[in-house]
C-alpha positions as CSV (number, residue, x, y, z in Angstrom):
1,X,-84.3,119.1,-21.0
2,X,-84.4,122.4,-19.3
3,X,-84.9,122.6,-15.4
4,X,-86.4,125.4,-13.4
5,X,-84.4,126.0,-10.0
6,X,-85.1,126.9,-6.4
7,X,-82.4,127.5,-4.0
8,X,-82.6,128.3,-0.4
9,X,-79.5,129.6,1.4
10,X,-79.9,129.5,4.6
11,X,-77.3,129.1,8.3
12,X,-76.7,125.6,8.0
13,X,-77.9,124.0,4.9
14,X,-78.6,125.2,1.3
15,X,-81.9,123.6,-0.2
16,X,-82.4,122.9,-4.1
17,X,-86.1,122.3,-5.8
18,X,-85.5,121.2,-9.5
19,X,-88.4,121.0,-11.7
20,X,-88.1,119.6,-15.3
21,X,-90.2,121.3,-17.7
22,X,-90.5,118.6,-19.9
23,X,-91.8,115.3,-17.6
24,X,-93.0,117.6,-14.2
25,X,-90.2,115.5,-12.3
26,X,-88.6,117.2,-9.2
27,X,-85.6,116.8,-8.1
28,X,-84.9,117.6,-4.2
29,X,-81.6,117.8,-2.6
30,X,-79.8,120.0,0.3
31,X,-76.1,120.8,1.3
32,X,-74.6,122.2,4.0
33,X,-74.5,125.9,3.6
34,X,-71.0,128.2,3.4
35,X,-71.0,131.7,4.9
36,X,-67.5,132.2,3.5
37,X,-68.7,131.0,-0.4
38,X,-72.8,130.8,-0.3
39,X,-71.9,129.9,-4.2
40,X,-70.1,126.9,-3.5
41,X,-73.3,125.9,-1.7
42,X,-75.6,126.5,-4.9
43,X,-73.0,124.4,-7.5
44,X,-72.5,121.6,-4.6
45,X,-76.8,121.2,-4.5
46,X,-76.9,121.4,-8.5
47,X,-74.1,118.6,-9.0
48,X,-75.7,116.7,-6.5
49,X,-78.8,116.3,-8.9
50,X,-76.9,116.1,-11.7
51,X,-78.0,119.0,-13.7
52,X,-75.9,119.9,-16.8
53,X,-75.8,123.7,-16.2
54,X,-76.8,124.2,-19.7
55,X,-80.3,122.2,-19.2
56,X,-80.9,125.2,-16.3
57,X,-84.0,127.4,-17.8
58,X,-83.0,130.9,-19.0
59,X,-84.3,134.2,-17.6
60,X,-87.0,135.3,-19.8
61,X,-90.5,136.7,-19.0
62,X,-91.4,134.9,-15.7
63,X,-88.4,134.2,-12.8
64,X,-87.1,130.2,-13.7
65,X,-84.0,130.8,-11.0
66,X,-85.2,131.5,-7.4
67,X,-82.9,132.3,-4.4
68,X,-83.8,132.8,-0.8
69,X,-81.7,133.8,2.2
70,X,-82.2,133.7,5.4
71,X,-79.5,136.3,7.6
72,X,-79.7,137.4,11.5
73,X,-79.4,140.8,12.0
């Protein structure tokens, strides 16, 4: 299977959108967020899924891996 992802990082919580290529199933989870370690954030809402990080789509021609962040100036 290979999965495209969409992550949100935002103040409190970190939001993943998982879309499998294959069947058009999505798979929708949040986390609370980590301004110390936004990364621990992003593998905490893809275990939660339970995404084998080698099913995650490669970059190719198109964006499969989306991030946004939301930060107060």
């Amino acid at each position: 299977m290979t999965y495209h992802l969409a992550v949100d990082i935002g103040g409190t919580f970190t939001d993943l959108v998982a879309l499998d290529d294959a069947t058009g199933e999505l798979r929708v989870t949040k986390s609370s967020s980590s301004a110390d370690d936004p990364v621990a954030a992003v593998l905490e809402v893809i275990r939660k899924v339970d995404i084998p990080a080698a099913d995650v789509a490669r970059f190719e021609m198109q964006p499969l891996f989306v991030r946004g962040v939301s930060d107060t100036i």
